[in-house]
SEMISE-141482 format. One record per residue: residue number from 1; residue in one letter; x, z, y of N, C-alpha, C in turn. Coordinates in pm, whole numbers. Example, Ala and Ser with C-alpha at 12.3 -4.5 7.8 and 13.67 -1.06 7.14 Angstrom:
2
 num residu    nc1    nc3    nc2   cac1   cac3   cac2    cc1    cc3    cc2
   1      A   1319    780   -569   1230    780   -450   1320    780   -330
   2      S   1285    708   -225   1367    714   -106   1290    787      3
This chain:
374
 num residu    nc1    nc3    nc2   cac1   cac3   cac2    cc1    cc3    cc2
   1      X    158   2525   -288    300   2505   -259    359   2634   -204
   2      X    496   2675   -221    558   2806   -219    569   2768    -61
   3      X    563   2866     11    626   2877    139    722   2856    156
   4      X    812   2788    213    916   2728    275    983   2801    329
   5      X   1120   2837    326   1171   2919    401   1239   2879    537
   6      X   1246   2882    668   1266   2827    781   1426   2771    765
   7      X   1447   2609    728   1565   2565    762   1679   2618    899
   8      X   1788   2624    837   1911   2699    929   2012   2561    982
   9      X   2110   2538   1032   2206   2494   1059   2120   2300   1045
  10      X   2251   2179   1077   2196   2048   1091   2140   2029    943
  11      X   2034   1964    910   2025   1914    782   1955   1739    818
  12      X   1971   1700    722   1965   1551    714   1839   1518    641
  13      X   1670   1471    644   1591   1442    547   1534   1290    595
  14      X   1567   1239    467   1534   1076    528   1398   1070    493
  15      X   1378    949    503   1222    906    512   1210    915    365
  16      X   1265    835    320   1218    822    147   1346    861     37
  17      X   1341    927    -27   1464    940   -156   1401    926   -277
  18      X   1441    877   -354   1384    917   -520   1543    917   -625
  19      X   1643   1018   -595   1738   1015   -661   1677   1111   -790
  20      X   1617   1234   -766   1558   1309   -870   1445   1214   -950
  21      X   1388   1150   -915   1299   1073  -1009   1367    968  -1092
  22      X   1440    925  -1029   1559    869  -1063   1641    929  -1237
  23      X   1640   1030  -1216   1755   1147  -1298   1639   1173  -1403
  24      X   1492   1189  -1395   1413   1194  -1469   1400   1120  -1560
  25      X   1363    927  -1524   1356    839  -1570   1475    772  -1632
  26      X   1561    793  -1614   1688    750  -1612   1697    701  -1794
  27      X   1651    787  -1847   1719    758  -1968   1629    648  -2101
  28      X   1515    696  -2026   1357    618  -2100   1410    473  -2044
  29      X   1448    405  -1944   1458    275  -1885   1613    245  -1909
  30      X   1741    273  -1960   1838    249  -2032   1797    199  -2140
  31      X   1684    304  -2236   1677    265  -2372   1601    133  -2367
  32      X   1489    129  -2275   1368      1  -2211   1467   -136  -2226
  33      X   1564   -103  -2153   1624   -233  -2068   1738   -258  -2190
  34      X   1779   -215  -2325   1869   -220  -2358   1744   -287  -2498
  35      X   1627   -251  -2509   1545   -335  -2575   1512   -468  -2537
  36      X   1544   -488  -2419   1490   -623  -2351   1591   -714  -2389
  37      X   1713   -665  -2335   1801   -713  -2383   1851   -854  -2482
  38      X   1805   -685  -2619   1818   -734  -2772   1735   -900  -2767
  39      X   1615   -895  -2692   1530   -993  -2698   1584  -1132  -2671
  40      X   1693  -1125  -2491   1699  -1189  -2419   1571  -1248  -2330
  41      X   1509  -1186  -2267   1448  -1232  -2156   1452  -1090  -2051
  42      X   1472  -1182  -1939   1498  -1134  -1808   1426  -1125  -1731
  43      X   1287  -1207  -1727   1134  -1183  -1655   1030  -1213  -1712
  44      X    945  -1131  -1716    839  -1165  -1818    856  -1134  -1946
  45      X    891  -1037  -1951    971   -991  -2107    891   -892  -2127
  46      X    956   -838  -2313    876   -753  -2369    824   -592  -2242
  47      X    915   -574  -2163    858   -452  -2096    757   -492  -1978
  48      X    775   -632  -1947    626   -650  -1861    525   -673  -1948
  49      X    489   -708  -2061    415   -689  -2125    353   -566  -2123
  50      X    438   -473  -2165    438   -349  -2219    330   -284  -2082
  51      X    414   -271  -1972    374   -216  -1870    231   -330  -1822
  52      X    209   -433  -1816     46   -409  -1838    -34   -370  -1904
  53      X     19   -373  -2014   -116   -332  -2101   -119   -193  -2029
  54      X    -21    -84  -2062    -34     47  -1994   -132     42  -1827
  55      X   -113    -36  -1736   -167    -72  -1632   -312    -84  -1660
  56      X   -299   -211  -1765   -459   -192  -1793   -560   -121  -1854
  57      X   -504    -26  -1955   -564     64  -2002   -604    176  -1911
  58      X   -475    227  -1813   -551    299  -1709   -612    250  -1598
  59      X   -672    126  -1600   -771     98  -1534   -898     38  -1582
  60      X   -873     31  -1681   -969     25  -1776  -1071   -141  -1748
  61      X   -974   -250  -1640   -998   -374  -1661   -981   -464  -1778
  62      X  -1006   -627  -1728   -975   -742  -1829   -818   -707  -1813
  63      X   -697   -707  -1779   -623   -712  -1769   -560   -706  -1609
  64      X   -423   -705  -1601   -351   -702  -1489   -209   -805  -1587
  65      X   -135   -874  -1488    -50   -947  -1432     37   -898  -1348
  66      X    171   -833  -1422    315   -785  -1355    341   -928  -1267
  67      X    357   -913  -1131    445   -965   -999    586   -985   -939
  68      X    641  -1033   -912    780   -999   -821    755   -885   -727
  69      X    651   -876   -670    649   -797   -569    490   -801   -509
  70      X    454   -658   -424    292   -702   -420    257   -811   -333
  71      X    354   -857   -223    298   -992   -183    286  -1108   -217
  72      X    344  -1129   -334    345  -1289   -420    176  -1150   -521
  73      X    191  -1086   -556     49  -1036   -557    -68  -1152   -527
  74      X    -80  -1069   -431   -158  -1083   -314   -168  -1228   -302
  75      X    -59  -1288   -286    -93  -1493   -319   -124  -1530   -407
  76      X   -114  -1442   -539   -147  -1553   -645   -341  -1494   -724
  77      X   -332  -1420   -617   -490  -1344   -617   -551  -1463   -512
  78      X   -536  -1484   -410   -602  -1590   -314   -592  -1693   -395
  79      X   -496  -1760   -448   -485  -1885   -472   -599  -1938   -638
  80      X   -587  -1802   -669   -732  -1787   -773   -847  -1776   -784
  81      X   -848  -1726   -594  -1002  -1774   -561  -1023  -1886   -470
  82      X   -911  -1943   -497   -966  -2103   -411   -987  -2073   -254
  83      X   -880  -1974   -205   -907  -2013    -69   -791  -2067    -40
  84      X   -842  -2122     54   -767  -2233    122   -790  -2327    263
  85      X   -712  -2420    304   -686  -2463    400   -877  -2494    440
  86      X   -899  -2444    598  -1079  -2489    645  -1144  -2338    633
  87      X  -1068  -2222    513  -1130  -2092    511  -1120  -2031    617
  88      X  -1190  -1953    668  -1143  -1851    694  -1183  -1681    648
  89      X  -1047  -1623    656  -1082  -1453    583  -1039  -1321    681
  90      X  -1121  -1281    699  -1127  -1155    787  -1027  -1063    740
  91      X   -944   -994    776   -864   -916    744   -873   -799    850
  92      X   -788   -678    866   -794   -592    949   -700   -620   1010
  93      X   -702   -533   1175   -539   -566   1253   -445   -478   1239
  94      X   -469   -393   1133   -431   -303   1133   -344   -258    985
  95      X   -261   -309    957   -204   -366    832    -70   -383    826
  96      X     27   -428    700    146   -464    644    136   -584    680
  97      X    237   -660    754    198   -792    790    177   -882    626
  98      X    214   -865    556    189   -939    393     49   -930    406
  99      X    -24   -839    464   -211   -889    428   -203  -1035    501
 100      X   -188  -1073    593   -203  -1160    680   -115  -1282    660
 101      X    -19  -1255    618    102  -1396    544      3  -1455    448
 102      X     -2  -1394    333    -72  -1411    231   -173  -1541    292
 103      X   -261  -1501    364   -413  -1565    416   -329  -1700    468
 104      X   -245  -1670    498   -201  -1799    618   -108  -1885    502
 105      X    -59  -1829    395     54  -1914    305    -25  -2003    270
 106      X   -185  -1938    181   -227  -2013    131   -291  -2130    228
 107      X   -300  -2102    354   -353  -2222    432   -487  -2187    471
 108      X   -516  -2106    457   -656  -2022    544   -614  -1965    691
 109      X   -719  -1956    762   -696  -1864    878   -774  -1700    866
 110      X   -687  -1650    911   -752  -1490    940   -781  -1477   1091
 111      X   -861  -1390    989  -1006  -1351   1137   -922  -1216   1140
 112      X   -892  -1184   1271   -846  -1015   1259   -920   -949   1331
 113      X   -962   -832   1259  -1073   -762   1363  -1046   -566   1333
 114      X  -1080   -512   1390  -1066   -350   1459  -1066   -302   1286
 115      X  -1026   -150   1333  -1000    -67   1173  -1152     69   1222
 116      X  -1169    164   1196  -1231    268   1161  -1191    382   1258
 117      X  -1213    457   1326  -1131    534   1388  -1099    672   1296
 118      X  -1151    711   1206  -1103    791   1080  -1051    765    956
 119      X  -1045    611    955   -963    618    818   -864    456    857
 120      X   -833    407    948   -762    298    975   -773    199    870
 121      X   -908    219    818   -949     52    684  -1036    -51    839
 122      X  -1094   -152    731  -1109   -192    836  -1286   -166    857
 123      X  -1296   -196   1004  -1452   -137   1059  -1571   -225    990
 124      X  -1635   -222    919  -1776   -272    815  -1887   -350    941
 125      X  -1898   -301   1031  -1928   -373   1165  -1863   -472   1217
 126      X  -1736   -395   1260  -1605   -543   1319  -1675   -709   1217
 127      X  -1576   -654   1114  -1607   -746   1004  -1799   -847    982
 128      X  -1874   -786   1046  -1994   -821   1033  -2005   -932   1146
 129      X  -1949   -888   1322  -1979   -933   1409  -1877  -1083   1357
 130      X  -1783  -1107   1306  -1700  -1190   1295  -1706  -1277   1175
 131      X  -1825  -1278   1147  -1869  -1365   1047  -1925  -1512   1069
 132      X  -1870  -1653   1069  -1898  -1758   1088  -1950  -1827    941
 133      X  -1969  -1925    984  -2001  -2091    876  -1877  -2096    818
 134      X  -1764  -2062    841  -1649  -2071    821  -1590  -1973    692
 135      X  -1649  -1855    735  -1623  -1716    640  -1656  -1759    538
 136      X  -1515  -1762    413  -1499  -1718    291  -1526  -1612    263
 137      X  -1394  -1518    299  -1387  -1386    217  -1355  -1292    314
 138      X  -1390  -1129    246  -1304  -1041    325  -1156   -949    262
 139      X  -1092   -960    293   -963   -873    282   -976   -738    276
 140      X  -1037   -665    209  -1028   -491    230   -896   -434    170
 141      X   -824   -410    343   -688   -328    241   -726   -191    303
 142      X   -664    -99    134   -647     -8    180   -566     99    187
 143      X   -532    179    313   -404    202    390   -377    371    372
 144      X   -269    407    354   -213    555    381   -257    625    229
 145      X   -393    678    296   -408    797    170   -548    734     87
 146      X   -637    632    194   -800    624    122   -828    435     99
 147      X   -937    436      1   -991    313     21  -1056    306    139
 148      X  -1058    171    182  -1159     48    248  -1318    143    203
 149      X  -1376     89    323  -1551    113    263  -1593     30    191
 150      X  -1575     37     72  -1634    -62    -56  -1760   -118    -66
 151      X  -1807     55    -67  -1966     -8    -62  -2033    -47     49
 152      X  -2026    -70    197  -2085   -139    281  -1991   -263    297
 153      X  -1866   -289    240  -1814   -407    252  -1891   -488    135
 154      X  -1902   -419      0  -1989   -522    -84  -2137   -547    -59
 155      X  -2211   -493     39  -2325   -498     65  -2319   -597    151
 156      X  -2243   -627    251  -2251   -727    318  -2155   -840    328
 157      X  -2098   -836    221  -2032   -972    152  -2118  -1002     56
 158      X  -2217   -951    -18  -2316   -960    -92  -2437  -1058     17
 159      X  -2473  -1002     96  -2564  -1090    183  -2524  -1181    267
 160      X  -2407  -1215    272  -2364  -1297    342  -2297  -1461    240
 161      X  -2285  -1406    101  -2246  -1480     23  -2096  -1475     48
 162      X  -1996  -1355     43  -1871  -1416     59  -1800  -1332    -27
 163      X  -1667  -1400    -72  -1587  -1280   -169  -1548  -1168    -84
 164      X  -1537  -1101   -172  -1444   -968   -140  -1318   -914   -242
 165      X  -1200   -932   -171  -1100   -884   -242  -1038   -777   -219
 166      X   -948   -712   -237   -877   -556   -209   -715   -657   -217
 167      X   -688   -572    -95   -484   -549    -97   -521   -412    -74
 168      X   -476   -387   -246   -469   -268   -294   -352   -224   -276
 169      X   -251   -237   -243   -101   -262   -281    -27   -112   -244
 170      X   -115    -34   -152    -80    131   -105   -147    220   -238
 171      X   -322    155   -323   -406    194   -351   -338    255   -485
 172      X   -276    255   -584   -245    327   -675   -259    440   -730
 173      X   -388    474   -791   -423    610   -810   -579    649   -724
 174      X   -583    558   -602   -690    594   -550   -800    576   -612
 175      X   -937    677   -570  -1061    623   -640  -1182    635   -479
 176      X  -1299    581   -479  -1385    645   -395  -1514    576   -485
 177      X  -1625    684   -457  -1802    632   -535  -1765    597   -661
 178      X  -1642    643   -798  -1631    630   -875  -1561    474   -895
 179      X  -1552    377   -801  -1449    312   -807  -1323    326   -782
 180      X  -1224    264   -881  -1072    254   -891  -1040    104   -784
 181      X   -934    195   -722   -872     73   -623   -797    -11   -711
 182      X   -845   -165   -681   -805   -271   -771   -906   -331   -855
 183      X  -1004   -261   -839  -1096   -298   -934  -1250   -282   -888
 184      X  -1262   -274   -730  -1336   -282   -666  -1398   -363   -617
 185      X  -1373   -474   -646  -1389   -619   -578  -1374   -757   -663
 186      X  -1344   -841   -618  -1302   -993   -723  -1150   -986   -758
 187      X  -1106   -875   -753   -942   -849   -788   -882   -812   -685
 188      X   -769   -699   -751   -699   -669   -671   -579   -652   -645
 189      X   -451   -594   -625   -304   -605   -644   -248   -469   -581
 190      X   -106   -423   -687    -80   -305   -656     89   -349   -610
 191      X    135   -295   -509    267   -292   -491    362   -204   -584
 192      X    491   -234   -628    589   -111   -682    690    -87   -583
 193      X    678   -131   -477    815   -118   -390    858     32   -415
 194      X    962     10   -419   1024    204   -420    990    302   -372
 195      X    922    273   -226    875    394   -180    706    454   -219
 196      X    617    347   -259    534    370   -332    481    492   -460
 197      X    381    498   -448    345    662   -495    387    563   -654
 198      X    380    531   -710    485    484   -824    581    392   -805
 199      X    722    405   -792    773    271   -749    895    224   -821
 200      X    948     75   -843   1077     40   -936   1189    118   -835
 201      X   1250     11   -897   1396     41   -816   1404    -45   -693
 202      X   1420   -177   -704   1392   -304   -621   1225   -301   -623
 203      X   1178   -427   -595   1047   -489   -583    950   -528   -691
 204      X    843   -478   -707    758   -515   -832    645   -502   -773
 205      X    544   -601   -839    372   -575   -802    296   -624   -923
 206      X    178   -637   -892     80   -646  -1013    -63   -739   -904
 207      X   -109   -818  -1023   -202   -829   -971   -353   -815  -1104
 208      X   -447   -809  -1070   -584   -659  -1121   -696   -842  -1180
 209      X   -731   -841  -1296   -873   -927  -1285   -960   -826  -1356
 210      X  -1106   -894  -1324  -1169   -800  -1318  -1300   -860  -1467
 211      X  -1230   -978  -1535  -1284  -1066  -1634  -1158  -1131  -1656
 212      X  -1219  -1199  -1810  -1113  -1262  -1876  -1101  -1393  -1834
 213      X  -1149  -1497  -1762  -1178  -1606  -1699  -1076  -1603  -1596
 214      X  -1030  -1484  -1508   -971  -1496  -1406   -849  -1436  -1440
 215      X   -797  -1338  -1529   -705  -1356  -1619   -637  -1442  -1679
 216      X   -701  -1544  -1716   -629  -1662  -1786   -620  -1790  -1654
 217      X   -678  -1757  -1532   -629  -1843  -1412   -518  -1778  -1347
 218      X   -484  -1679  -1373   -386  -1592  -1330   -249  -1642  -1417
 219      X   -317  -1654  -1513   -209  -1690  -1651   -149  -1816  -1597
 220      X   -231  -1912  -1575   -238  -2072  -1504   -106  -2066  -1393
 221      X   -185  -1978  -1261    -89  -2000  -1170     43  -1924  -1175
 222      X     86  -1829  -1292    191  -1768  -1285    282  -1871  -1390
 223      X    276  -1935  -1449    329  -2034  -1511    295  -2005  -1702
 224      X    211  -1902  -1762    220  -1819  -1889    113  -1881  -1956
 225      X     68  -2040  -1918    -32  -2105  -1994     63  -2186  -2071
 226      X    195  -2206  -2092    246  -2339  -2135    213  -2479  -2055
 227      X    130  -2441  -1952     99  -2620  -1887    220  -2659  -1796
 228      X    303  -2591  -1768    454  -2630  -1647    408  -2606  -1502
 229      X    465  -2628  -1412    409  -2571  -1336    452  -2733  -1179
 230      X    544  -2769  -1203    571  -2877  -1121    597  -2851   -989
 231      X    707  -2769  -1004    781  -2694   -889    753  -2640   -793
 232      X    556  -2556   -838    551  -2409   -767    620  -2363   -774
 233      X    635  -2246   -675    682  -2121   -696    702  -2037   -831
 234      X    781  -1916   -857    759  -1839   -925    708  -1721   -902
 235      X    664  -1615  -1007    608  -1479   -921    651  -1408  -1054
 236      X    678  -1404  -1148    763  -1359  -1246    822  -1185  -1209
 237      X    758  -1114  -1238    888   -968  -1263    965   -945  -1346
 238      X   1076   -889  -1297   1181   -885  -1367   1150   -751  -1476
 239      X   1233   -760  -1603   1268   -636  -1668   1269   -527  -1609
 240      X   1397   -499  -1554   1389   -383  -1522   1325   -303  -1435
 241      X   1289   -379  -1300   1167   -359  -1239   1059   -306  -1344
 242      X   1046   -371  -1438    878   -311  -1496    927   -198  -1566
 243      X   1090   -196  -1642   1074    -59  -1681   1080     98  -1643
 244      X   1157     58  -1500   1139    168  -1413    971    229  -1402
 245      X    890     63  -1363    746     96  -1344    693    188  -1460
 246      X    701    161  -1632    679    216  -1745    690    336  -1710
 247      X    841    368  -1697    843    540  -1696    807    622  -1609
 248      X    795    565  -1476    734    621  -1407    528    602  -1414
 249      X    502    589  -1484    355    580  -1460    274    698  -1553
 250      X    396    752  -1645    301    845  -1713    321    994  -1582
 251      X    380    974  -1486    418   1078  -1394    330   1083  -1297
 252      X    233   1005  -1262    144    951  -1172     70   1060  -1091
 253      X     23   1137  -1192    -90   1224  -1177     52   1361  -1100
 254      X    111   1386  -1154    207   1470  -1140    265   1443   -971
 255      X    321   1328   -956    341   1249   -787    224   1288   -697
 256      X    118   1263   -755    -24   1231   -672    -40   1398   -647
 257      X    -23   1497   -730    -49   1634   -717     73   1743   -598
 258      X    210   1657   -647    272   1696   -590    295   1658   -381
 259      X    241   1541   -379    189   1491   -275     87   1575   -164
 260      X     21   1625   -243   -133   1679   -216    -51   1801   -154
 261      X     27   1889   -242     74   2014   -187    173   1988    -27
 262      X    205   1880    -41    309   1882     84    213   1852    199
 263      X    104   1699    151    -26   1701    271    -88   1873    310
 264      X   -113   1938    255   -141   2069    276    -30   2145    335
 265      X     83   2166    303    178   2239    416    245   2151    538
 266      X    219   2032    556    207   1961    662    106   2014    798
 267      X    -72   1983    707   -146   2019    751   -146   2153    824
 268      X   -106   2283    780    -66   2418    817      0   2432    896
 269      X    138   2362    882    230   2419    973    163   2306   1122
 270      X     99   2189   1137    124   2111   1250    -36   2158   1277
 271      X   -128   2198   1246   -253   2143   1280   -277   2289   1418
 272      X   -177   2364   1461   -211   2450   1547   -156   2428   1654
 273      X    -36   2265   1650     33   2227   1752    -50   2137   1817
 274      X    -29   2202   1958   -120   2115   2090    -86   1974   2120
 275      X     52   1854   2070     63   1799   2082      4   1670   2006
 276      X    -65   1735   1845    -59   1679   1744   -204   1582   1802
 277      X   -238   1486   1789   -437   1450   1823   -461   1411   1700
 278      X   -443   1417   1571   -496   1346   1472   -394   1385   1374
 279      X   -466   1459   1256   -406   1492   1095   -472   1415   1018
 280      X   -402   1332    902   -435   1264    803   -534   1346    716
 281      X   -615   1295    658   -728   1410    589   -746   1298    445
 282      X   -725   1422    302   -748   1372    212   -846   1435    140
 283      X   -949   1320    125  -1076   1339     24  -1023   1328   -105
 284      X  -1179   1391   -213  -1162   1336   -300  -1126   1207   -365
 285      X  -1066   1179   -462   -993   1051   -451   -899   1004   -397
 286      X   -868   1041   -292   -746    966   -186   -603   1014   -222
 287      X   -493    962   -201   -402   1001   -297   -269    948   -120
 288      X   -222   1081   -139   -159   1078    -10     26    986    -21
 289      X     -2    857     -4     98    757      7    187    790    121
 290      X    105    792    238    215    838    351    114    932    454
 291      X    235   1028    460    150   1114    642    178   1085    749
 292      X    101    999    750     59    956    878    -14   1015    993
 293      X     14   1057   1106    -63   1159   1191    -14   1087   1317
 294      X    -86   1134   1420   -116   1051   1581    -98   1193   1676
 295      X     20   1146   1750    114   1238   1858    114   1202   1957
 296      X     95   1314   2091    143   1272   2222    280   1226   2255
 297      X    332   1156   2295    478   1139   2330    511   1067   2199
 298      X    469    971   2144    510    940   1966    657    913   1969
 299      X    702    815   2045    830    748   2100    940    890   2128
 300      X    897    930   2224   1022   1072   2260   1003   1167   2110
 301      X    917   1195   2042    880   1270   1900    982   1207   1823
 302      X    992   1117   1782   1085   1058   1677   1201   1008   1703
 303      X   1268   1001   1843   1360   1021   1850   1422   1176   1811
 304      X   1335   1243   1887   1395   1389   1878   1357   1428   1729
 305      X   1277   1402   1651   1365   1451   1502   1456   1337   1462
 306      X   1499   1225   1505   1620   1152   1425   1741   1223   1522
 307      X   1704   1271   1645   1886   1367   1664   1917   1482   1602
 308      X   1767   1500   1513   1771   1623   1421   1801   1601   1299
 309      X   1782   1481   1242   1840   1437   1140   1730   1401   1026
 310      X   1600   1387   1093   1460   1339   1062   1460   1193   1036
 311      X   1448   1123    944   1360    959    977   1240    973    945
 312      X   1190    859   1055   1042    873   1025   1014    715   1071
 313      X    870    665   1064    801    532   1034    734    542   1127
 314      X    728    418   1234    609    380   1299    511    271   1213
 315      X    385    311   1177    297    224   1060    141    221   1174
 316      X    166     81   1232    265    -12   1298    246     40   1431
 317      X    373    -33   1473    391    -93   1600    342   -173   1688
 318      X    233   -250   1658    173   -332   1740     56   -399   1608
 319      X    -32   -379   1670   -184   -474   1606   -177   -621   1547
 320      X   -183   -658   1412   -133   -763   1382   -225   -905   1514
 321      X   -280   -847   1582   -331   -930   1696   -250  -1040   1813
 322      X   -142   -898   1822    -54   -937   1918     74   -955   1828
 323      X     77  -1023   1700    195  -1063   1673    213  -1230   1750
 324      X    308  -1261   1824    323  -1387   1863    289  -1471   1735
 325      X    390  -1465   1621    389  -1582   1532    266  -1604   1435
 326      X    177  -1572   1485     13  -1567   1431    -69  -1654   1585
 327      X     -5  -1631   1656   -105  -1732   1766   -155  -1832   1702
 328      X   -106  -1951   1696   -102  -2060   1634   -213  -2075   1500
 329      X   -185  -1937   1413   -243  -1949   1249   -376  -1847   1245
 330      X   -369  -1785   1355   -492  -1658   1331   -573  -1705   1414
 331      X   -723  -1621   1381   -810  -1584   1503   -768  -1415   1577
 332      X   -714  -1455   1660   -659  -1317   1742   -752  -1286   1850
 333      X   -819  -1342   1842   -957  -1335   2022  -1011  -1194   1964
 334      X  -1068  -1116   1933  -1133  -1014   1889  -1092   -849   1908
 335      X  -1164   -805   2032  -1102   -706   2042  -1062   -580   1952
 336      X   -949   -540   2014   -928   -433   1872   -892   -316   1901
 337      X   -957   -225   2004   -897    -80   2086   -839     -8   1989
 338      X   -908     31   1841   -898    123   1750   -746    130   1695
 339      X   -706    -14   1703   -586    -72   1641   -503    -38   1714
 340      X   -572   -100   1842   -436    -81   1999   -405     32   2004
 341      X   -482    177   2053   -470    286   2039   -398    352   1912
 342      X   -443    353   1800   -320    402   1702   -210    361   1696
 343      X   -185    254   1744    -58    188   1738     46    209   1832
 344      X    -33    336   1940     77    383   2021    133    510   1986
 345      X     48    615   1862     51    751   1851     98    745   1726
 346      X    101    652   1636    124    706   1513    222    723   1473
 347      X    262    806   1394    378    855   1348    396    879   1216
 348      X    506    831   1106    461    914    926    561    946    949
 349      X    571   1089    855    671   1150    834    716   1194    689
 350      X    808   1205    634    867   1210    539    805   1246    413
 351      X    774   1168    332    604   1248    189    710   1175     78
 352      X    718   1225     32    793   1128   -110    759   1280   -253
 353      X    759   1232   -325    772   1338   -469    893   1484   -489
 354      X    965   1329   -400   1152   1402   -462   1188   1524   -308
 355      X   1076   1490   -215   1023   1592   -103   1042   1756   -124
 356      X   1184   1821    -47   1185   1961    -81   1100   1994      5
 357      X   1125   2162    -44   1007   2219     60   1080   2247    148
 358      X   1250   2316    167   1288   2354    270   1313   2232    354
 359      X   1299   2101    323   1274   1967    405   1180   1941    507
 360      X   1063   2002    416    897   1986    497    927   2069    629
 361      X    983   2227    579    989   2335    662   1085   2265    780
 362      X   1184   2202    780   1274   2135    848   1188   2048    951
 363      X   1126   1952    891   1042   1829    972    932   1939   1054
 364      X    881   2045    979    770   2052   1079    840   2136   1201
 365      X    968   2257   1205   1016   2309   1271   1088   2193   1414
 366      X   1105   2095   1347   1161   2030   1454   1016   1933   1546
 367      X    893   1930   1484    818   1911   1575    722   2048   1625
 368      X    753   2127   1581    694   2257   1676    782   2276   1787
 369      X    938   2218   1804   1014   2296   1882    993   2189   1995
 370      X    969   2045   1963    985   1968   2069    814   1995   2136
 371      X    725   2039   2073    610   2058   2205    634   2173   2214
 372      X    678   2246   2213    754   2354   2248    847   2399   2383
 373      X    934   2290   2356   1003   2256   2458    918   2185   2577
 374      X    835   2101   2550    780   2049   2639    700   2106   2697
């Protein structure tokens, strides 16, 4: 990445933009949506078609299943493996609250237990000590830039007899030990939300099988068997949602590269500041979704770049432990320092594609000046 030249006077960089990706795609998803059209269908139409197969070819599964969004995902992946009300599924505390809805829609309880202290998946131990008569499955999501530990999560969901699924829904592009996120487990699900390292305009997701058996139960619960459905839900994506997804997916590799260069002048300009305790670190495979990094003062930090004209993300705010409206539906007893502790420092700051450089130079100048100041 070119060196940045030191931003002058107020400038404004929000958390997420994609107007230039936008201006790219623009014209491939006119022609998309003006084919759909001709058809008449409005969800589930020729471009969600289209855009799985593309999905599935680069993942080289039985197929994938276009979503409304990755948390109806994520439900109609549980509800295909029969969990349900008496389960219970371990999840991390450390998460999008949708890992944890999901578990509870379908009528299971989640076990929430500690994350990793280097990669905020969840701890392969935690998860071990919290294993009952009860334990179904485990939840491996995985968060920011890397997968979940796959292979000691399948080793001991393997000896324990329990599924293992992925909320893949950050995972797009990721790989680790030659597995593809989504396809690591008994299925998995990818989010399109907009800010996503591929994303629609509005809301889109996918959900991953990993055989043709669970494909055509997928088919079942999304309503695409002809059997009716008797006033489930829907999970249906829309057109244009998938054709935004289309055009943006042959760009993937291009996002994921361009990503990498900004994680690297992130890395440079902050990793000599005394305030910083923790830089996001990307391995092979890991594909940098958000930079996420852990600050003294996190709270006074992000105010002082939003009077600078910075937005930035607390990912999260509190341990899905101590959400009140989980008392009732979770197992919350289980301590979780790893969770508690990041959840006071962390900070993401601005990573998107459409990401200038004299932006980056902007964000990092305004956190050199405040430990600076301090």
């Amino acid at each position: 990445m070119t060196t940045p030249s030191r931003a002058t006077g107020r400038q404004r960089v929000p958390f997420f933009r994609n107007s230039a990706t936008w201006q790219r795609v623009r014209d491939a998803v006119e022609a998309d949506i003006a084919r759909s059209i001709d058809k008449g269908t409005a969800v589930d139409g020729i471009l969600v078609r289209e855009t799985e197969e593309e999905l599935t070819r680069r993942l080289g599964c039985a197929g994938v299943r276009m979503t409304a969004s990755g948390s109806d995902a994520l439900l109609v992946l549980l509800k295909q493996q029969g969990i349900g009300p008496g389960d219970e599924v371990i999840v991390p505390a450390y998460t999008f609250f949708a890992s944890v809805a999901a578990i509870a829609h379908v009528g299971a309880r989640p076990v929430i237990v500690d994350i990793l202290p280097d990669r905020y998946t969840v701890c392969p131990g935690a998860v071990r000590d919290a294993i009952t008569e009860r334990t179904r499955a485990v939840l491996a999501v995985h968060l920011f830039t890397t997968m979940a530990d796959m292979e000691r999560l399948a080793a001991l969901c393997a000896e324990h007899d329990l599924l293992l699924v992925e909320d893949s829904a950050q995972g797009i592009g990721m790989s680790r030990a030659g597995s593809i996120a989504g396809t690591a487990a008994r299925g998995g699900v990818f989010s399109f939300f907009p800010a996503k390292t591929v994303g629609a305009l509005g809301d889109a997701g996918a959900v991953i099988a990993t055989d043709e058996r669970q494909l055509a139960e997928f088919d079942a619960i999304l309503g695409r068997d002809g059997a009716g459905r008797d006033g489930e839900p829907t999970y249906g994506c829309d057109e244009i949602q998938a054709a935004v997804v289309r055009a943006c997916l042959p760009l993937l590799d291009e996002f994921t590269a361009r990503r990498r260069e900004l994680f690297a002048y992130y890395d440079a300009r902050l990793r000599p500041v005394g305030g910083v305790r923790r830089l996001p670190v990307l391995a092979p495979g890991d594909v940098g979704y958000v930079y996420v990094a852990e600050f003294d003062r996190r709270d006074e930090l992000q105010a002082h770049l939003r009077a600078h004209g910075v937005t930035t993300e607390i990912f999260y705010p509190m341990p899905l432990s101590r959400q009140d409206c989980l008392a009732d539906v979770a197992d919350c007893t289980r301590p979780v320092p790893v969770a508690e502790a990041a959840s006071t420092r962390v900070l993401a700051l601005p990573l998107y594609s459409d990401l200038l450089e004299e932006e980056a130079a902007h964000v990092c100048d305004i956190v050199h000046d405040f430990y600076r100041q301090a």
